[in-house]
FIFITOR-281092 format. One record per residue (C-alpha): x, y, z; residue number from 1. Coordinates in steps of 0.1 Angstrom, whole numbers, always signed. Layout:
BEGIN
{vokol {X, Y, Z}, NUM}
...
END
This chain:
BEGIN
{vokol {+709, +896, -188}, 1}
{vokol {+716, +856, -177}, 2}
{vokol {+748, +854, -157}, 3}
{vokol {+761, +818, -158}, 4}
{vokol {+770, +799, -130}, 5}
{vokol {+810, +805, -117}, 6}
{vokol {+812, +789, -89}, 7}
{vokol {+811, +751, -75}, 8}
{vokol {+786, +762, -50}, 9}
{vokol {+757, +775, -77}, 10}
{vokol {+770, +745, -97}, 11}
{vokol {+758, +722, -68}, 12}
{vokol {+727, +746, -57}, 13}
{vokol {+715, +742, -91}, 14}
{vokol {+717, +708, -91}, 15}
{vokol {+703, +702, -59}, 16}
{vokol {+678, +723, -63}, 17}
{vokol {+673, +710, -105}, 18}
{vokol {+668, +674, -90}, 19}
{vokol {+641, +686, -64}, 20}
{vokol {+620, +694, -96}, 21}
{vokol {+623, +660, -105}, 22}
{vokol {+613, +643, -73}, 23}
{vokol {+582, +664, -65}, 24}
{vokol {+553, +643, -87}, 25}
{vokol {+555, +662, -119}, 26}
{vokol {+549, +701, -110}, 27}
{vokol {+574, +716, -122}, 28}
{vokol {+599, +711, -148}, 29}
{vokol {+639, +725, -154}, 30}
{vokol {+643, +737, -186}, 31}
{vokol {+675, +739, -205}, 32}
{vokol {+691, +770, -189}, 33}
{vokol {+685, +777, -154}, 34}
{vokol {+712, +805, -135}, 35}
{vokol {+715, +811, -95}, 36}
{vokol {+734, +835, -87}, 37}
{vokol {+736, +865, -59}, 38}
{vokol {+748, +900, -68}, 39}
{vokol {+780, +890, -65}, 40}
{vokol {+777, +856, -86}, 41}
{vokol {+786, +837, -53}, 42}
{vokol {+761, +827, -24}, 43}
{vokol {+768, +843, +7}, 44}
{vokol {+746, +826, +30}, 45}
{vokol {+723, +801, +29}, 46}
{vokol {+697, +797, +3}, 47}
{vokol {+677, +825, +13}, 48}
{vokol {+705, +842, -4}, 49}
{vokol {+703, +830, -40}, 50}
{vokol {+681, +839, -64}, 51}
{vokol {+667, +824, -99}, 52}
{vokol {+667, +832, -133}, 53}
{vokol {+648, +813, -157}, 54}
{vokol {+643, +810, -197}, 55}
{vokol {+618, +835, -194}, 56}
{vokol {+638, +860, -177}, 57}
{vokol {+614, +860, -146}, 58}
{vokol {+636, +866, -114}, 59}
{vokol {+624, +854, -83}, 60}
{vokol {+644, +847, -47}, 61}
{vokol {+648, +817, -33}, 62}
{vokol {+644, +816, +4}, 63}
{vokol {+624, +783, +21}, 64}
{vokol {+620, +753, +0}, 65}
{vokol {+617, +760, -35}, 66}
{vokol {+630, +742, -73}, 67}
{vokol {+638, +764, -100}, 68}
{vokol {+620, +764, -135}, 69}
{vokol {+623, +776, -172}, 70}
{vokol {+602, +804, -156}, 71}
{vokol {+618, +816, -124}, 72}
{vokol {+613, +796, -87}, 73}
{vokol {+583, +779, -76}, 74}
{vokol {+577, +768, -39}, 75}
{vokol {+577, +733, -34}, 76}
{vokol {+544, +715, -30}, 77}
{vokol {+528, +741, -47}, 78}
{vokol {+517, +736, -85}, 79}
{vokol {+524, +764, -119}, 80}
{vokol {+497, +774, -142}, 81}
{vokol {+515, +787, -169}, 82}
{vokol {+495, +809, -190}, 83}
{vokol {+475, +783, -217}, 84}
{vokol {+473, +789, -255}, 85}
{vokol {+452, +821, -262}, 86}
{vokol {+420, +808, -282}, 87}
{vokol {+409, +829, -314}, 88}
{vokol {+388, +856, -309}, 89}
{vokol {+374, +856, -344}, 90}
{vokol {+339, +848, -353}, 91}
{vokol {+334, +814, -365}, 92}
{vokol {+306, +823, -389}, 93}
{vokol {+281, +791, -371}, 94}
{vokol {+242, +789, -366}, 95}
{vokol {+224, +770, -343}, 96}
{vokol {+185, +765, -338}, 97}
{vokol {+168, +778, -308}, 98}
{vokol {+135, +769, -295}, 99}
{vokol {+123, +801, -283}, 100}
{vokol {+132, +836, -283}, 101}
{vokol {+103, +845, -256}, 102}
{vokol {+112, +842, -223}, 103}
{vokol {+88, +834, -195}, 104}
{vokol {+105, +842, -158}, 105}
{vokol {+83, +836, -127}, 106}
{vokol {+89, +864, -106}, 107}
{vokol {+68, +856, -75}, 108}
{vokol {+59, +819, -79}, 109}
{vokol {+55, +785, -61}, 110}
{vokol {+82, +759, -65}, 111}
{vokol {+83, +741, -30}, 112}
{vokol {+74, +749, +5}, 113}
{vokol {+104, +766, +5}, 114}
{vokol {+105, +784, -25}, 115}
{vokol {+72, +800, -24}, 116}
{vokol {+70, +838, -32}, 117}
{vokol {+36, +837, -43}, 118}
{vokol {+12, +872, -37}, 119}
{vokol {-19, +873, -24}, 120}
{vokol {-25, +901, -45}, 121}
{vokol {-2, +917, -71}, 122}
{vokol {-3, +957, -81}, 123}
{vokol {+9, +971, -114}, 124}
{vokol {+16, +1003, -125}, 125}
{vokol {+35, +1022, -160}, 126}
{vokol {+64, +1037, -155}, 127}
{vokol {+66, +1050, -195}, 128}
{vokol {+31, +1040, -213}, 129}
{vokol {-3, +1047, -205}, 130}
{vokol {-32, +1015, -199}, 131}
{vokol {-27, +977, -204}, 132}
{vokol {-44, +953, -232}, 133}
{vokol {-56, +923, -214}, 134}
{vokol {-56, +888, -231}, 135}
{vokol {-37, +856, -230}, 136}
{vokol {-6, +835, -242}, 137}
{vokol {-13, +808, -266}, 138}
{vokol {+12, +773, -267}, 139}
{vokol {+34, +792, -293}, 140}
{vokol {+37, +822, -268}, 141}
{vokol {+15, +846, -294}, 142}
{vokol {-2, +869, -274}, 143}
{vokol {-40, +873, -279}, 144}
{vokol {-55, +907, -269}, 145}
{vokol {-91, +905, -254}, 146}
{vokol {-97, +944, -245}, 147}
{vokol {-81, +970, -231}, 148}
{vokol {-84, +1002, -198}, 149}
{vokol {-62, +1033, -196}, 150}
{vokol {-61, +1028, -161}, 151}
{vokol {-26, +1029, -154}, 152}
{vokol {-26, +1017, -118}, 153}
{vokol {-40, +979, -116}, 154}
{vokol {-44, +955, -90}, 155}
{vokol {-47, +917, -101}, 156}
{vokol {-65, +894, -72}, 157}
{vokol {-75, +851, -75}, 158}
{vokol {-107, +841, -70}, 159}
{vokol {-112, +842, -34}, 160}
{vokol {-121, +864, -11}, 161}
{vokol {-91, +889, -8}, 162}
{vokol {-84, +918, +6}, 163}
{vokol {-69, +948, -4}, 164}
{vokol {-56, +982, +5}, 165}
{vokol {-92, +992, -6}, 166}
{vokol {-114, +969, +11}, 167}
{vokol {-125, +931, +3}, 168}
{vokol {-128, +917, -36}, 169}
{vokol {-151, +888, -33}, 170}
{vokol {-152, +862, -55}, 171}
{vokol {-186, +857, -61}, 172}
{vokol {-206, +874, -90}, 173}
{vokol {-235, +882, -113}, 174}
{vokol {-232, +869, -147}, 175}
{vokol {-259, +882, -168}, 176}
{vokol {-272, +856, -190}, 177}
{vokol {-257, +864, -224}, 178}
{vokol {-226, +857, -239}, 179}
{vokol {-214, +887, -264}, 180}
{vokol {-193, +891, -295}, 181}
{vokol {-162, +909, -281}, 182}
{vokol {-150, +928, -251}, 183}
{vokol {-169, +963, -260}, 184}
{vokol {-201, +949, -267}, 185}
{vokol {-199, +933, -226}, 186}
{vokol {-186, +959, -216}, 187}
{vokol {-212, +983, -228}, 188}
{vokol {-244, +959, -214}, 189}
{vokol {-220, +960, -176}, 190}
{vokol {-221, +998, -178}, 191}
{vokol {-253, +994, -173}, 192}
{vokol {-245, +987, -135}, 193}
{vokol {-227, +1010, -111}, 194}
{vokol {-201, +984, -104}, 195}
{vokol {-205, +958, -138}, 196}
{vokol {-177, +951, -160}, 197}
{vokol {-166, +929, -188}, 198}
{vokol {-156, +889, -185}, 199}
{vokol {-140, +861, -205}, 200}
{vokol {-149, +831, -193}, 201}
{vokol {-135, +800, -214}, 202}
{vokol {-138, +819, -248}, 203}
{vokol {-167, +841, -244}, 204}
{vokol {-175, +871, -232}, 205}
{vokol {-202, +879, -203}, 206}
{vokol {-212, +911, -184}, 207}
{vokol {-205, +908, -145}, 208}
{vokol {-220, +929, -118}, 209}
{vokol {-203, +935, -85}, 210}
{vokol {-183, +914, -63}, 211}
{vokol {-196, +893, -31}, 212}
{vokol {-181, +869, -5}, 213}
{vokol {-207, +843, -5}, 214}
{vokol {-234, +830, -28}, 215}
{vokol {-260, +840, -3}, 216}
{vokol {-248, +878, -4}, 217}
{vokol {-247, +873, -43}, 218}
{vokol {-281, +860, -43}, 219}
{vokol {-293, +890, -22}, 220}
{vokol {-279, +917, -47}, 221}
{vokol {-293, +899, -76}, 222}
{vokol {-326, +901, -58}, 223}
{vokol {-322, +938, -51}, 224}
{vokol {-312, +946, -84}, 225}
{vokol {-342, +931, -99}, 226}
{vokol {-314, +905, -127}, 227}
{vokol {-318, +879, -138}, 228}
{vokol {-283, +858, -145}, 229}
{vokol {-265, +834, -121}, 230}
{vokol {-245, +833, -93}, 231}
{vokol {-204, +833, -100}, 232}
{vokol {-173, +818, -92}, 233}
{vokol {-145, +811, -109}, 234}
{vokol {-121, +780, -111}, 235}
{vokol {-90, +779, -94}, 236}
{vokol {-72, +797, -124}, 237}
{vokol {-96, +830, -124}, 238}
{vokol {-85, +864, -123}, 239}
{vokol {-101, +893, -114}, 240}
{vokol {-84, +931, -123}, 241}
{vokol {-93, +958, -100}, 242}
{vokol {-82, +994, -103}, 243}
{vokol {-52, +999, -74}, 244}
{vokol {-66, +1007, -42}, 245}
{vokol {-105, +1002, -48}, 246}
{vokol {-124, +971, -48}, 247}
{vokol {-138, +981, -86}, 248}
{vokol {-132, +948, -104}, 249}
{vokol {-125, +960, -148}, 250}
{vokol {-124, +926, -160}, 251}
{vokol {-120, +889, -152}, 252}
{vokol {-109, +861, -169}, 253}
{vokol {-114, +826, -162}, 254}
{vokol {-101, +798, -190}, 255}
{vokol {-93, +769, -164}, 256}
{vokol {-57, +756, -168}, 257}
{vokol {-61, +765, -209}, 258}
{vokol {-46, +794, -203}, 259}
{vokol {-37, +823, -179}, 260}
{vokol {-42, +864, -179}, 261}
{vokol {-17, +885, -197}, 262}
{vokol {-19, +917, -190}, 263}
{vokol {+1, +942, -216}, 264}
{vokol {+10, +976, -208}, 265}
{vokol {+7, +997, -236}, 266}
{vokol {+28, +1032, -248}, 267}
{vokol {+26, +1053, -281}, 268}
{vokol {+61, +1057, -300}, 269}
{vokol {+83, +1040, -275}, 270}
{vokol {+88, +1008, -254}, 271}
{vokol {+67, +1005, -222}, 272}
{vokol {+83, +1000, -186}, 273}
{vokol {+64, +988, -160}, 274}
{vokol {+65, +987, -118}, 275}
{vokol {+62, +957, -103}, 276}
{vokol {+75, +955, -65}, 277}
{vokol {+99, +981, -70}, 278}
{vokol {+116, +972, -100}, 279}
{vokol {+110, +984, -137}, 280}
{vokol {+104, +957, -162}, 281}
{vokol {+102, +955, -203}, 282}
{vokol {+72, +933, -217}, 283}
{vokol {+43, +915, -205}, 284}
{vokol {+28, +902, -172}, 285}
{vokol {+12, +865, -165}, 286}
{vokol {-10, +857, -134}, 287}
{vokol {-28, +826, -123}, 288}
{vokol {-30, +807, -88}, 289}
{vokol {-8, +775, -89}, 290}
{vokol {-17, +753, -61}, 291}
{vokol {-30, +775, -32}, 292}
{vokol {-47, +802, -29}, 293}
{vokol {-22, +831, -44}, 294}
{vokol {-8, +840, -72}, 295}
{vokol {+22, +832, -99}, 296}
{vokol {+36, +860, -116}, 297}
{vokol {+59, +860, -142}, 298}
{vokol {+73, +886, -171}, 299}
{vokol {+68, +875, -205}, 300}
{vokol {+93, +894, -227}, 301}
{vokol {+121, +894, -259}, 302}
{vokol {+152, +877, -251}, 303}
{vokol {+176, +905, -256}, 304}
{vokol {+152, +926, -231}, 305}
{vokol {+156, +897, -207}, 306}
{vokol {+193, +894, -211}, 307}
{vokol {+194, +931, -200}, 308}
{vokol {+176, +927, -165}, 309}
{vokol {+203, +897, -163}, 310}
{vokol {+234, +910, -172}, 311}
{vokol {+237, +939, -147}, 312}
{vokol {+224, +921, -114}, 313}
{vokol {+253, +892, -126}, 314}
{vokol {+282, +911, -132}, 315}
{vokol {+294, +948, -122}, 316}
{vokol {+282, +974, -152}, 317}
{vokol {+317, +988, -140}, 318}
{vokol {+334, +962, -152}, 319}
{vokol {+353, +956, -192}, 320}
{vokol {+333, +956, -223}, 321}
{vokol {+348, +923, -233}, 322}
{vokol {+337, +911, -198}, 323}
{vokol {+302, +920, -200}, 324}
{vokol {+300, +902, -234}, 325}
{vokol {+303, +873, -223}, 326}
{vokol {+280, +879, -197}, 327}
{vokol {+255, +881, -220}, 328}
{vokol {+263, +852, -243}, 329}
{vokol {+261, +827, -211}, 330}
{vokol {+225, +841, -197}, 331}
{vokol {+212, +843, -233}, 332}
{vokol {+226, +805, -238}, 333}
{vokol {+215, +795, -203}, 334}
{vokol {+181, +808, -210}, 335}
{vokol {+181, +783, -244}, 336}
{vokol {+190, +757, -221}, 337}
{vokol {+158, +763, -197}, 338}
{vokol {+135, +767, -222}, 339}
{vokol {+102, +744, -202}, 340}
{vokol {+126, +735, -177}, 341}
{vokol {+98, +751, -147}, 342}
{vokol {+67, +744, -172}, 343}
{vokol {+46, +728, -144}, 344}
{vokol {+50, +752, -126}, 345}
{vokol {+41, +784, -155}, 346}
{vokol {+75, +794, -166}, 347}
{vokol {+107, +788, -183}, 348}
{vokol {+132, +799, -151}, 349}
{vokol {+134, +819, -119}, 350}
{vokol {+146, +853, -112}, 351}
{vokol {+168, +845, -85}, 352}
{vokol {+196, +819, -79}, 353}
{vokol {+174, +789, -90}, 354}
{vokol {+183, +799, -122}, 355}
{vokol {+195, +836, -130}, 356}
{vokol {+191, +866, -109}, 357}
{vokol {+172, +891, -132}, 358}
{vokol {+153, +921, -121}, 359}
{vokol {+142, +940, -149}, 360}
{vokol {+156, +979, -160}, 361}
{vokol {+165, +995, -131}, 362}
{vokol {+202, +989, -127}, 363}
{vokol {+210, +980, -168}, 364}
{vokol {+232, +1012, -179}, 365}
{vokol {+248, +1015, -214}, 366}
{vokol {+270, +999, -204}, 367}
{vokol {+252, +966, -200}, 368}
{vokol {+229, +975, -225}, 369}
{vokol {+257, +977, -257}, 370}
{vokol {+271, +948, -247}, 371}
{vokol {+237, +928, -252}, 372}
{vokol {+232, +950, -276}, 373}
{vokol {+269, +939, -294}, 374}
{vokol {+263, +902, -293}, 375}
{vokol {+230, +899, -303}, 376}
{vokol {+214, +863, -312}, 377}
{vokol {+246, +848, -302}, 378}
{vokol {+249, +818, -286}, 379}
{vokol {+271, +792, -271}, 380}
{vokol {+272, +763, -290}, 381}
{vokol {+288, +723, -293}, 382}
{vokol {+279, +698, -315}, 383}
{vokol {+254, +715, -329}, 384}
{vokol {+235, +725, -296}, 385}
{vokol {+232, +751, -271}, 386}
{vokol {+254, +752, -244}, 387}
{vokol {+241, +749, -205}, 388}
{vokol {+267, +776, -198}, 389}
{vokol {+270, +777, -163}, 390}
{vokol {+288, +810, -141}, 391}
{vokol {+304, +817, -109}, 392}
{vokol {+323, +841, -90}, 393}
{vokol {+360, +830, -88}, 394}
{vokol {+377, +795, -94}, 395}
{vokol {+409, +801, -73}, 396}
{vokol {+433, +788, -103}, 397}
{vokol {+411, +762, -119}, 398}
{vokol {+377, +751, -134}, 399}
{vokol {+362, +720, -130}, 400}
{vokol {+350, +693, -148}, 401}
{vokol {+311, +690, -148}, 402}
{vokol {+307, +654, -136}, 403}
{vokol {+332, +659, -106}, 404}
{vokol {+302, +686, -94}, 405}
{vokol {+274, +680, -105}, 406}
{vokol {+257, +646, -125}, 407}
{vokol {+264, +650, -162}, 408}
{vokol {+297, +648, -177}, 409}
{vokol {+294, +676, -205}, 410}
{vokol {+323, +677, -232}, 411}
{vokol {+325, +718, -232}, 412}
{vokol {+323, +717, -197}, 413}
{vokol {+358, +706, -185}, 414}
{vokol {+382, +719, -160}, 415}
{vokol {+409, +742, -170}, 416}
{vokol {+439, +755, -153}, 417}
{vokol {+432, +792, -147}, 418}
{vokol {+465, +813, -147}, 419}
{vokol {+439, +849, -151}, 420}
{vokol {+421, +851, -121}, 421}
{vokol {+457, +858, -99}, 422}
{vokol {+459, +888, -114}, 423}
{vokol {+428, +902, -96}, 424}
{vokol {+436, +921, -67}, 425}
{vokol {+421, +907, -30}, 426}
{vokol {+406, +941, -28}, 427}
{vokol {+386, +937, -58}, 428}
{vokol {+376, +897, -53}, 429}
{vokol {+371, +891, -11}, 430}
{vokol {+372, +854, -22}, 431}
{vokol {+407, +853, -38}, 432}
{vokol {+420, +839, -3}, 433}
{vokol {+398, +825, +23}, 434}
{vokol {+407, +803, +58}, 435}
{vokol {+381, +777, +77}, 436}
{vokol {+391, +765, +110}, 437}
{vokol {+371, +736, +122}, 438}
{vokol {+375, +715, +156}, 439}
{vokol {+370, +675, +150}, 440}
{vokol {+342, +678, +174}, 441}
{vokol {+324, +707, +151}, 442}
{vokol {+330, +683, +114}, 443}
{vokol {+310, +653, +131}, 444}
{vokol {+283, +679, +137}, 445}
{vokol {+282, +694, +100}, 446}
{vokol {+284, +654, +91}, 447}
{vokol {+255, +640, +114}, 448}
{vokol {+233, +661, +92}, 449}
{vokol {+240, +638, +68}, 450}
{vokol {+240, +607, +78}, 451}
{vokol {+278, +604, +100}, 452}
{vokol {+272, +586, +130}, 453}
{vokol {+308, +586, +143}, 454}
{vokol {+329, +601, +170}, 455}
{vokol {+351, +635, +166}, 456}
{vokol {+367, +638, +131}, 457}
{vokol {+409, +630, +133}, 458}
{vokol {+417, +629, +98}, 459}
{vokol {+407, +646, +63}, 460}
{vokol {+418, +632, +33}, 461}
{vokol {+411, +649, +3}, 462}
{vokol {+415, +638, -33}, 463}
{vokol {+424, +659, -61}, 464}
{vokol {+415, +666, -98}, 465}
{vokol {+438, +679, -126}, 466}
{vokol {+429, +709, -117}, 467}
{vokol {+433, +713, -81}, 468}
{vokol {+397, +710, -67}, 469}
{vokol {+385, +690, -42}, 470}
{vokol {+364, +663, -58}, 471}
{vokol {+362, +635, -28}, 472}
{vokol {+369, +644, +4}, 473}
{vokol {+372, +612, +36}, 474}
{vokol {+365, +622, +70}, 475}
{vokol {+375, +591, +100}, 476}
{vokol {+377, +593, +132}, 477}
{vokol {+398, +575, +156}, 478}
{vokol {+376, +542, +157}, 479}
{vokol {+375, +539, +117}, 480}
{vokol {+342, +553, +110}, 481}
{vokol {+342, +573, +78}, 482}
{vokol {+324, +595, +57}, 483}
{vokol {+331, +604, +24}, 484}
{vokol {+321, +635, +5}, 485}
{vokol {+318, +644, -33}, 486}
{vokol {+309, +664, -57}, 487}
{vokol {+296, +699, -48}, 488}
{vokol {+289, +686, -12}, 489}
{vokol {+329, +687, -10}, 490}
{vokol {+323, +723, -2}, 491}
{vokol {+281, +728, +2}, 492}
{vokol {+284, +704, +36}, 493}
{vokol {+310, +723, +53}, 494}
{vokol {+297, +757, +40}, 495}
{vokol {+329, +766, +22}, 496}
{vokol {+324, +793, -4}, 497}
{vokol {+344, +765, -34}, 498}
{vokol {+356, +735, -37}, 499}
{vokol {+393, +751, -44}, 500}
{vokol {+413, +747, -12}, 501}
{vokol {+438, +725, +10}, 502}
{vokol {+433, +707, +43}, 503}
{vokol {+459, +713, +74}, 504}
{vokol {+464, +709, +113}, 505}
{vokol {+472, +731, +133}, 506}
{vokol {+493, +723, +164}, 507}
{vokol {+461, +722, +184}, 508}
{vokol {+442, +695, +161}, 509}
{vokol {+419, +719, +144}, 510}
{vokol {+417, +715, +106}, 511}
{vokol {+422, +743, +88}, 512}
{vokol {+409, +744, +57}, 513}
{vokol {+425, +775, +33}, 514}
{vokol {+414, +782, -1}, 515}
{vokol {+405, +804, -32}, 516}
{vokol {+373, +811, -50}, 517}
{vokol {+332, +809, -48}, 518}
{vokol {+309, +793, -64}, 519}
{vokol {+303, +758, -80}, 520}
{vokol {+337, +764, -99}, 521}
{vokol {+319, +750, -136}, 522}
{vokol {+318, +770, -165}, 523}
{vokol {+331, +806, -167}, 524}
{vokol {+343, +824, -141}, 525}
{vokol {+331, +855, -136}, 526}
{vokol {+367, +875, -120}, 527}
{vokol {+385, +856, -143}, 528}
{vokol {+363, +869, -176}, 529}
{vokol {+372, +901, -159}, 530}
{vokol {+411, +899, -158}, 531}
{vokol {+412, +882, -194}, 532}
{vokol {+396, +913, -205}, 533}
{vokol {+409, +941, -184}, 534}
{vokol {+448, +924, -177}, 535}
{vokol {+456, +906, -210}, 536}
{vokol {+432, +927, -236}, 537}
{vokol {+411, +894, -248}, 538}
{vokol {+380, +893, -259}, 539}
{vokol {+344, +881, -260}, 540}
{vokol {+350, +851, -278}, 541}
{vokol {+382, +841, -264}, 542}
{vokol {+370, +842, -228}, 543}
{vokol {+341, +818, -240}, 544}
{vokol {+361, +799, -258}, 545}
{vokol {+385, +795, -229}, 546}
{vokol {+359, +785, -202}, 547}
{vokol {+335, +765, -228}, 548}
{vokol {+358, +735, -243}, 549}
{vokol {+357, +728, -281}, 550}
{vokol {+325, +757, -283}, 551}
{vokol {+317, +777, -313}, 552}
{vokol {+300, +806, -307}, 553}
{vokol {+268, +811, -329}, 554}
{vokol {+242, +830, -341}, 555}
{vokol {+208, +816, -334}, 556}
{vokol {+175, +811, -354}, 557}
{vokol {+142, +803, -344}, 558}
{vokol {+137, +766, -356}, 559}
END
């Protein structure tokens, strides 16, 4: 129940405190009925001893330096996020055109000298299924099937001399002198051959006998044997398959930089899973050198399947329905996004933190897999056009427009106040509060790296956007040298998990630096998906539409 005010005392509290509002820049606001009162409707001490009740009816004790609001007591200096206008979780009933439904991920690749996971060799083997097609992509990612083994165990290797767990695969060869009609009829003239097999080499077919490290050894078998055919070795781009733990080569396929081997695992009356370096994947597999001397692989596969590997290595399978939603809806609209991004390089996006992290089956539950499962061809969508729909961890109490971070100002990705997140216990999200402490001496370090030439840092001064992330940060020290930071260096350069935070002294000159969240802070947040499902019962939709500004959320069709 409100109590009014009965004594001069509250009277001049309230007014005191009513005008502090006022004077503070604009963070708080009195409404129209405020009361302060104690349990006796008097103040019996100083103002640690009143409390406030606001137009809400939230109660809240004084103590310190605070103003009252419509809502209860806020401490001074320190800004509200009242909880924003809910957005409609209906369907809007939209469609949008998407590019590609195939998705091509490198999962060992080159990218740069430092992003280069590249094998030397690469082993495959079914999980459910039994044997592999071989063939190749074309440009409209239709897969062309060339032949086929029931091996189930294979071991792809380039064309150079590599060496394996069961001895050396050279990458010289007999080719017998005739092409042939189709993989059968090759194979049938190598069989001839203890150790022949089948070829395609740009667009025919050729039988192959045996494997050597130089042209001279070649030369000498092809003497022994009594052939006649020439001495081989591949481009760049060839490919020979070997059965896992011999030097037995089953096929090879060479078709320059026109295309690379797909290999397809294959399984009657059900979807096959294959192993690749410990992890269990849906679909297809792509292998060709890029520019050394080992291989790119990537996984060629649906969407939905690929949104499946994403979804559980993103976000918890533990975690809301509602949550995991949209989950899905941002990898599936960040894939849409991608789509040639990596082309040069043989694919459409990373597994890892380049892009997504997506490692196939093995942690996806039911979980994960209904909610992919429940939003199916849906998209994020503006103007007409897939979203870049960008994820993090935590915000700390607000998003952040895209220009302020990173290069392009996007009109669905701007900052918003975000009241959900606080709601998440510490316990659950280690980032919700975080401290830094840096000594002037160790910020012209971190700085020198790039490009500060001063002495020891005296000052920080950081400005602000709307929603209370750093976007520009000024270092000087005490001769007037400065440096000045922005975007997502604000927090990259100094190795702070966000850009969410406030700068301080302490009495010995250190700056510390306390703060909230992780991650780049645009787009949805990933704890705060969470509390809008599991805290205030929203779903999907809202959450996207709450992150996303002005998005529709749509169901896609090939174009």
């Amino acid at each position: 129940m409100k109590r009014k005010m009965h004594t001069f005392l509250s009277f001049m509290l309230a007014a005191a405190l009513c005008f502090s509002v006022f004077s503070i820049g604009g963070g708080a606001y009195a409404a129209d009925s405020i009361y302060v009162n104690d349990s006796q409707n008097v103040l019996s001490g100083d103002i640690s001893s009143a409390y406030a009740v606001g137009d809400t009816g939230t109660v809240s004790v004084t103590g310190g330096t605070y103003a009252i609001t419509g809502s209860g007591v806020v401490q001074i200096g320190q800004s509200t996020t009242p909880i924003p206008t809910v957005p409609s979780g209906d369907p809007d009933g939209t469609t949008i055109g998407i590019k590609q439904q195939t998705v091509r991920v490198g999962l060992n690749y080159y990218y740069s000298s430092s992003r280069n996971t590249a094998l030397t060799y690469a082993n495959l083997e079914n999980k459910v299924g039994s044997g592999y097609q071989f063939g190749y992509y074309d440009s409209s990612r239709v897969f062309h099937a060339l032949g086929s083994t029931d091996v189930t165990t294979l071991t792809m290797v380039p064309n150079v001399n590599t060496v394996v767990v069961g001895g050396t695969v050279g990458c010289y060869n007999i080719q017998l002198p005739n092409a042939y009609a189709d993989f059968d009829s090759a194979k049938a003239a190598a069989s001839q051959y203890a150790d022949g097999f089948p070829a395609y080499i740009n667009g025919a077919y050729y039988a192959m006998i045996g494997n050597y490290q130089s042209a001279a050894d070649t030369n000498n078998a092809r003497v022994s044997l009594g052939v006649t055919g020439n001495i081989f070795t591949g481009s760049s781009r060839c490919v020979a398959v070997t059965k896992t733990n011999t030097t037995k080569i089953l096929f090879e396929f060479d078709c320059g930089t026109n295309a690379n081997l797909a290999v397809r695992p294959l399984a009657a009356n059900t979807k096959a899973i294959t192993w690749f370096k410990g992890y269990a994947y849906y679909g297809d597999f792509e292998y060709f050198r890029y520019i050394n001397d080992k291989l790119t692989v990537t996984n060629i596969l649906n969407i939905e399947d690929y949104v499946k590997g994403v979804l559980p290595y993103e976000m918890s399978s533990s975690w809301p329905a509602e949550a995991l939603k949209a989950q899905a809806l941002c990898a599936r609209s960040y894939f849409a996004t991608s789509v040639g991004k990596f082309s040069s390089y043989g694919f459409d996006l990373t597994n890892d933190d380049l892009s997504q992290v997506y490692r196939g089956t093995n942690s996806a539950t039911s979980a994960t897999d209904s909610a992919v499962d429940a939003t199916v061809g849906e998209y994020v969508a503006y103007n007409g056009s897939v979203c870049s729909t960008f994820y993090f961890s935590s915000d700390g109490g607000g998003t952040e427009d895209s220009e302020n971070i990173f290069l392009t100002a996007l009109p669905y990705l701007r900052g918003v106040l975000d009241p959900y997140e606080d709601a998440v216990p510490q316990s659950l999200n280690s980032r919700k509060s975080w401290s830094y402490e840096f000594t002037g001496a160790q910020l012209a370090s971190k700085l020198a790296s790039y490009g500060y030439s001063g002495g020891n840092i005296v000052s920080m001064t950081p400005e602000y956007s709307d929603t209370n992330n750093v976007i520009k940060m000024t270092f000087s020290d005490a001769n007037g040298n400065k440096k000045v930071l922005t975007k997502d260096s604000n927090y990259g350069v100094l190795g702070l998990p966000s850009v969410h935070y406030t700068v301080t002294q302490s009495a010995t000159g250190a700056f510390v630096i306390t703060g909230s969240g992780w991650g780049h802070n645009v787009g949805m947040s990933q704890f705060g998906a969470y509390s809008m499902a599991k805290n205030y019962g929203l779903n999907y939709r809202q959450i996207i539409r709450f992150y996303f500004t002005g998005v529709n959320i749509s169901q896609g069709t090939l174009v």
